[in-house]
C-alpha positions in Angstrom: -45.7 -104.3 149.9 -44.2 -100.7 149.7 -41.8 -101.1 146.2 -38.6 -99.1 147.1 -35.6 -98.4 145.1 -32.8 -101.2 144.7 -30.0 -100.1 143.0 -28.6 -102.9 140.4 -25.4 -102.0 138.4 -24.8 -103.3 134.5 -21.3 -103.3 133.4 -20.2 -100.8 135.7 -22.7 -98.3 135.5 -26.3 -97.6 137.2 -29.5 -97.9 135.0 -32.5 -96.0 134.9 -34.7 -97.1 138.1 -38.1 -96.2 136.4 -39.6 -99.1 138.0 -37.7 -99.5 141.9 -37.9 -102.6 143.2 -38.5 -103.6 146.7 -35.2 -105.9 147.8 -37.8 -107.6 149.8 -39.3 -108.6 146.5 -36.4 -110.0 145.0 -35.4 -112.5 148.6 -38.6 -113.4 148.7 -38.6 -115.0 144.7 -35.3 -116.1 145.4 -36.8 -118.3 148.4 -39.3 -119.4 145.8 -37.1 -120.5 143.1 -35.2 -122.2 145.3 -37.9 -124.7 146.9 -38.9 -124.9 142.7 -35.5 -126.1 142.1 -35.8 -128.7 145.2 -39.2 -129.6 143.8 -39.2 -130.2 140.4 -42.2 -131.9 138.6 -42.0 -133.1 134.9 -44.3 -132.3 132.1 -47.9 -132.5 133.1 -47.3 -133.3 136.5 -46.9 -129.5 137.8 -49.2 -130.3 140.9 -47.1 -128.5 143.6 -45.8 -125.6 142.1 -49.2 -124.8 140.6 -50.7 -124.7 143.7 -47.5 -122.9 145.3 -48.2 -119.7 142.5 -51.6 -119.9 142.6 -51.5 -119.5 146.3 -49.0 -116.6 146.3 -51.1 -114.7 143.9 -54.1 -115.0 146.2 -52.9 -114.0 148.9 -51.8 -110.5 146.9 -55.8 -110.3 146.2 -55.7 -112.2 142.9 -58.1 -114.6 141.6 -55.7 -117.0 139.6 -57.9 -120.0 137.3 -56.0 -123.3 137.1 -55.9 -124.7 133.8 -57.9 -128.0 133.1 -55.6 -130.7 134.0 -54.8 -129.3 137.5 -51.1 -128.0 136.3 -50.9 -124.6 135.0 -53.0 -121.3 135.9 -53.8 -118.2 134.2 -54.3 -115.1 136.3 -55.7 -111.4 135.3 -55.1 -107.8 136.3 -57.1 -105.3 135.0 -56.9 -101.6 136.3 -59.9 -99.8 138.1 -62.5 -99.1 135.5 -61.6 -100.3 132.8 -64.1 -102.3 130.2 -63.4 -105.1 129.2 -61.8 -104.8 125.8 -61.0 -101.0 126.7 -56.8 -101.9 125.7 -55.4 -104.4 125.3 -54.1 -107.2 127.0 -50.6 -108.2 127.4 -50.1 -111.9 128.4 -46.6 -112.3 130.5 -45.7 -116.2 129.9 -43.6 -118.6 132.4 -43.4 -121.9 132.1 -43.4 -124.8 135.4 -41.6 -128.4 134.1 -38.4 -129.6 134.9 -36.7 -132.0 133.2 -36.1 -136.0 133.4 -32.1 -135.5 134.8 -30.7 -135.9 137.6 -29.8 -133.0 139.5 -25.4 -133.4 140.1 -24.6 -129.7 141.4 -23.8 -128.9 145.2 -26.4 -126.5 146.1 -28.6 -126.3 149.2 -31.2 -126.5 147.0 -30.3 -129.0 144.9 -33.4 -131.5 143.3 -34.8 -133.7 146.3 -37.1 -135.9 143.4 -34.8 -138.5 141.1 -34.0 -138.2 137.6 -36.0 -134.8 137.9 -33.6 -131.1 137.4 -34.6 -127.9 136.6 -31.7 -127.6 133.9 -34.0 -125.2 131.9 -34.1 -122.8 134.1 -38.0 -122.6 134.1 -38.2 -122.1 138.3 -36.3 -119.1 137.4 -39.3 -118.1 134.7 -41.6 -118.7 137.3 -40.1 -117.0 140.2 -39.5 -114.3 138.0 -43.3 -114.2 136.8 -44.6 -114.8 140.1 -42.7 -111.4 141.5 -43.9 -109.3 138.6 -47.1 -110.2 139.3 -47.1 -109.4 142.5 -45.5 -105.8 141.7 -48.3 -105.8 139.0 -51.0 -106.3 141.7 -49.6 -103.3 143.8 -49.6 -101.1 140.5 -53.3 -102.1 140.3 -53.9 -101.3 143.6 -52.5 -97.7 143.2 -54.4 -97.2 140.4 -50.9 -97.1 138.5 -51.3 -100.4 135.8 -52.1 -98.7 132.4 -53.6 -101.5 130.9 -55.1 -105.3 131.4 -52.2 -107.8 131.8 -53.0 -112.0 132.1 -50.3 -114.2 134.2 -49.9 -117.0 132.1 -47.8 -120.5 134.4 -48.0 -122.8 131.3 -47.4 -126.5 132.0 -45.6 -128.8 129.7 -43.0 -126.9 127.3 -40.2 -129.4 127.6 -43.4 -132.0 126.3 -44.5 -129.8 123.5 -48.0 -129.8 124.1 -48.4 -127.3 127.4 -48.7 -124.5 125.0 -51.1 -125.3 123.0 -53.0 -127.2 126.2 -52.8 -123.5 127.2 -54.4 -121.5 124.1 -57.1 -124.1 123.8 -57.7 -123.6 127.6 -58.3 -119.8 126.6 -54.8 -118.2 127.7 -54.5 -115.8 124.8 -58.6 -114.7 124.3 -58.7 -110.9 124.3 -54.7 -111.1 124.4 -53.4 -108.7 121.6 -49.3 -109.5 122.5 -47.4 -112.1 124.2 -44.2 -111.8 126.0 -41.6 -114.1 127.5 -38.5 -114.9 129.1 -35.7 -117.8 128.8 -32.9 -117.7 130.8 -29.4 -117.2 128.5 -26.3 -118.9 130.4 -24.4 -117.4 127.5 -25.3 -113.8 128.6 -24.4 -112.0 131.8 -26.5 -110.9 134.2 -28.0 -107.5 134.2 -27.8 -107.9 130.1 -31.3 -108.8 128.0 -31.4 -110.2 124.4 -33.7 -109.3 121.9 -34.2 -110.4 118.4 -36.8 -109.4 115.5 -38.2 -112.6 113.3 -37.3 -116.1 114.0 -35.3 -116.5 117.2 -35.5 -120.3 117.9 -36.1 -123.2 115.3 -38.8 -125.5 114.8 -38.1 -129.1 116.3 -39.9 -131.9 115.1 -39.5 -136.0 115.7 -38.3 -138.3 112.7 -38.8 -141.7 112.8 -37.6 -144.1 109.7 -38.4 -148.0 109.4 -36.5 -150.1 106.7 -38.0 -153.2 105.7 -36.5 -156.1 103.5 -36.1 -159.8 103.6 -33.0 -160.2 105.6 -29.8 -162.6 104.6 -26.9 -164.4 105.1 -23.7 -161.9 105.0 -22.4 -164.0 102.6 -24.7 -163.8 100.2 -25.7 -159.6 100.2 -26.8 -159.7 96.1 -29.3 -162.6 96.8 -31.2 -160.4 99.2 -31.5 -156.2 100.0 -28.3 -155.3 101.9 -30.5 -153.4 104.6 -27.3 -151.7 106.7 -25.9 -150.1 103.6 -29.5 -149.0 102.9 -29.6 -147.7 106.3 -26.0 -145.7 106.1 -27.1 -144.7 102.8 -30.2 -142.7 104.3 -28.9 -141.8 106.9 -26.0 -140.1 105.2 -27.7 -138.7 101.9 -31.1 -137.5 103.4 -29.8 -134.2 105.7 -27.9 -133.3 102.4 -30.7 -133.8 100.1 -33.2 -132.3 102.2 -31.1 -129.2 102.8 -30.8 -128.6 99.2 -34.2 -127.8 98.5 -34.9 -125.2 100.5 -33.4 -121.5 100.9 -29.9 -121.8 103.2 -31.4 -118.9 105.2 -34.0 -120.9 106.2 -31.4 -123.1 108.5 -32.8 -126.7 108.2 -31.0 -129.3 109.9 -31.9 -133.3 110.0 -29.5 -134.5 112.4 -29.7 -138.2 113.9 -29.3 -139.4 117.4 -30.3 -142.9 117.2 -29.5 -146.0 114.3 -30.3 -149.6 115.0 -30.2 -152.8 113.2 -29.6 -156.6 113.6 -28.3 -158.2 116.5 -25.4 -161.0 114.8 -22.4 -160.1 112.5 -23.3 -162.6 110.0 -26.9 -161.9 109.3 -28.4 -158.9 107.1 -31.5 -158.2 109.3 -34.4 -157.8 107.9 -35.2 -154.6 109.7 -33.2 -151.0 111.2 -34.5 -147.7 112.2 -33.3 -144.1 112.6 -34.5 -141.4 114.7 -33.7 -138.0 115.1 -34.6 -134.3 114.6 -35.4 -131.6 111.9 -35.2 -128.9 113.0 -35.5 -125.0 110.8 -36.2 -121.2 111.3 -38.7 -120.7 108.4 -42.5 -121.0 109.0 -43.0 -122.3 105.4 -39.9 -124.1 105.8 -41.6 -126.1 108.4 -44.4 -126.8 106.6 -42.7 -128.4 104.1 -40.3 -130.4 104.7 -42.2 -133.4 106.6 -43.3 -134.0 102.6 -40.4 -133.8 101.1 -38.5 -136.2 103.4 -40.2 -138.4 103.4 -40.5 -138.7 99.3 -36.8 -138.4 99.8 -36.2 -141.5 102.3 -38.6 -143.6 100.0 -36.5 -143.0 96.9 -33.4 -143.4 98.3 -34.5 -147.3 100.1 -36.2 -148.0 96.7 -32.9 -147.8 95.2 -31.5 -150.3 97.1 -34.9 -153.0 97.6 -36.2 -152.3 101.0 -39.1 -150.1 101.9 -39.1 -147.4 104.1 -41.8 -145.7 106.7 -41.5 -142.2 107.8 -43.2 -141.0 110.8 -42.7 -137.2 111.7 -44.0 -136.0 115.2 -44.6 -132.7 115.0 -43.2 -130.7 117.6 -43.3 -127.0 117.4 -42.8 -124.5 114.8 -40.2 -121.6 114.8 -40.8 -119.0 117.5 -40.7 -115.6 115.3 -40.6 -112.1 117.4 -42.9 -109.5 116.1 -40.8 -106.5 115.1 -43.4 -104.2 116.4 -43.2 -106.0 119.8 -39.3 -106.1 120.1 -39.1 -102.5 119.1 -41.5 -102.0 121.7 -40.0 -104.4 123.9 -36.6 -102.2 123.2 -37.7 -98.6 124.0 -39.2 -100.2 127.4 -36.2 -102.2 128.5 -33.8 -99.2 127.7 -35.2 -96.9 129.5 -35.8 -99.3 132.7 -31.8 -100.7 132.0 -30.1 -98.1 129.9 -28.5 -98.5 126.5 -25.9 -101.1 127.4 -28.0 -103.7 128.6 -30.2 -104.5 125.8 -28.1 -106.7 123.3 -28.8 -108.1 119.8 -29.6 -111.9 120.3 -28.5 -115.2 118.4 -30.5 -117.5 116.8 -31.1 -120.6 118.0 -32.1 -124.2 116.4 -33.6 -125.3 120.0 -37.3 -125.9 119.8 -39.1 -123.2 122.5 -43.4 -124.0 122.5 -43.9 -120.8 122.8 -43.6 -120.0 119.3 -47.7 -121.2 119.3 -48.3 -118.1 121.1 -46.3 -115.7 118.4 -48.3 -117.9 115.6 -51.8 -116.7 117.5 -50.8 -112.9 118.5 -48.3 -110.5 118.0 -45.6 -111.4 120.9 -41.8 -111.8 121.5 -39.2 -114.4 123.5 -36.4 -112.6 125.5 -33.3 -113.5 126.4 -32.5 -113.2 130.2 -28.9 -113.1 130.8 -28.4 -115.7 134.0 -24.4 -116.4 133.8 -23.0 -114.0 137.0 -19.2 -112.4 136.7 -16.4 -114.7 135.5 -18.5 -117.5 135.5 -18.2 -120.3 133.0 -21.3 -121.0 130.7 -23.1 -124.1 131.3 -25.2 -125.2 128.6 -29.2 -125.6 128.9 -30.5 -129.1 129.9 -27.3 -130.3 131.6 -27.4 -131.9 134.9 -25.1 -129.0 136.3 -27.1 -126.4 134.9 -27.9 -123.2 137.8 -28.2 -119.8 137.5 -26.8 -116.5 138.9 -29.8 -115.5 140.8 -29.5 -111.9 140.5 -30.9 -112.1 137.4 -34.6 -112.3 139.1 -34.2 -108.7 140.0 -33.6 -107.8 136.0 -36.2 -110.4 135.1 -38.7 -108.6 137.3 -38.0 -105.5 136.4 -38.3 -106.7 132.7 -41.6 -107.9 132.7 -43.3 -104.7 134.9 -41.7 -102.8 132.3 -43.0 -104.8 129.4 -46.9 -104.5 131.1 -46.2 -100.8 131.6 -44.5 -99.2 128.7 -46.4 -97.8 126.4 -47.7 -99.6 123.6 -46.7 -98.8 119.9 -44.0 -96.4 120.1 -41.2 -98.0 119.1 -38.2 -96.9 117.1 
């Protein structure tokens, strides 16, 4: 396919075209996103829309590896002549699951499989990956890709483990930076975010088991009162916990579940909490599964039950390389223009690839996917949907990331 010129205005202005893009290109992954958001598969079940990339990329003259597990693929370009090891690689990363909600919008191509919605925008990641690719290919082709690039559909994120699944499967060896996009329904389209150090939190599991001999109501001081001991951790441990660490490292233990006995006259002999830490420091992270749990034990001590702590690790704060993102910056304003590349927020959302920024070098971008005058609509809602002109920018962003040159940031 012969990439021609589209033009795409940003707030009222035309951007630099230094990679034109084939409006061919951009239907085409618009037709693909679309049967992705009809066909959404959960975390490690990502049969159908592995096969669907991995197919796409062969018939461009790629030789795409499926990942062990059938769902998820890596896939590598690498210009005429070059050794292996010559430059180095950049890995381009899209994720494939959907989510475990049903799918409420009226769309022709609203979710055909129950209790199963792309409200992560993650068909839009792999449309998005899949075109570049394919644009990639035909720079190969020409004799015009610079440098080795790797394709990497990762299964899993929303589970936590396709990452990691990933890395262990070999996705980042001979990789020497990592780059990738998540759609931002609080930017506009044509606009990309970009953030040095931490740019979403770690998000890990906490479970908490009280244990104590139970009682009459009438009678709370000739047993352990084991709902005030509940209310009591529940409502001291975020504080506590917060304390000890740096402010700036933006830990938060917030609870979504509390249970305990099942009659208004009986102290049970049993409750739990669950919920999530989540924080933006590395050592942060490391730290604080310790020190809550020494804190929940104290505080049920106090008041004669006993308490279990279980903390699921999830994943660890994803922190952009500032060498990258000033990278990533010169490329994208050159390919956008000045206006389109914004500063980014932080965010205490857990995002799996922050295990490929702990391996290499490697940034998250924000991809601005809320159209004109449209209302934001939060991630992992059942209403969730994109503008879909943001797969031309998204496109455009990653060529330029594989094509920029490397290291000459501002």
């Amino acid at each position: 396919m012969t990439i021609y010129a589209a033009v795409f205005r940003i707030g009222g202005r035309t951007p630099v075209m230094s990679v034109p893009l084939d409006p061919r290109m951009t239907d085409q992954m618009r037709d693909v996103r679309r049967d992705l958001h009809a066909h959404p598969e959960l975390s490690g079940a990502e049969f159908r829309t592995t096969t669907l990339v991995a197919d796409r990329l062969a018939a461009a003259g790629l030789a795409p590896t499926v990942l062990p597990g059938g769902t998820g693929l890596v896939c590598d370009l690498t210009p005429a002549g070059a050794a292996p090891g010559e430059r180095p690689v950049t890995a381009l990363r899209a994720d494939l699951d959907a989510l475990p909600l049903p799918d409420v919008k009226d769309v022709p191509y609203r979710s055909t499989v129950p209790d199963a919605c792309h409200a992560c925008g993650h068909d839009l990641h792999t449309a998005v990956l899949l075109g570049a690719g394919l644009v990639l290919a035909e720079l190969r082709d020409t004799g015009a890709l610079p440098r080795p690039v790797r394709l990497v559909f990762q299964p899993a994120e929303e589970a936590m483990w396709g990452a990691r699944a990933a890395i262990e499967a070999g996705a980042l060896d001979g990789v020497g930076r990592a780059v990738a996009l998540h759609a931002d329904p609080r930017l506009d389209v044509g606009r990309v975010g970009l953030r040095a150090g931490a740019i979403t939190g770690a998000a890990d599991f906490v479970l908490v088991r009280l244990t104590g001999p139970g009682g009459h109501t009438a009678r709370p001081h000739l047993t352990a009162d084991l709902v005030h001991a509940l209310g009591v951790v529940a409502t001291q441990t975020p504080a506590l916990l917060a304390r000890r660490f740096d402010p700036r490292a933006g830990l938060r233990l917030v609870w979504g579940r509390v249970a305990a006995g099942s009659a208004a006259n009986a102290i049970p002999s049993g409750g739990e909490l669950a919920g999530t830490v989540r924080c933006l420091d590395t050592a942060t992270w490391d730290a604080a599964p310790d020190l809550l749990t020494g804190i929940v034990v104290a505080l049920a001590e106090q008041h004669g039950v006993t308490a279990e702590v279980e903390v699921t690790r999830g994943v660890p704060p994803c922190v952009n390389d500032a060498d990258v993102v000033d990278d990533l910056r010169v490329a994208l304003t050159t390919e956008f223009g000045v206006d389109a590349v914004v500063a980014t927020e932080q965010s205490l959302g857990g995002e799996d690839f922050a295990w490929f920024t702990r391996s290499v070098p490697g940034a998250l971008v924000r991809l601005g996917t809320r159209g004109p005058g449209a209302p934001a609509t939060d991630l992992h809602t059942s209403t969730f949907d994109v503008d879909e002109g943001a797969l031309e920018v998204g496109i455009r962003t990653l060529v330029a990331v594989a094509t920029a040159p490397v290291g000459e940031g501002a």
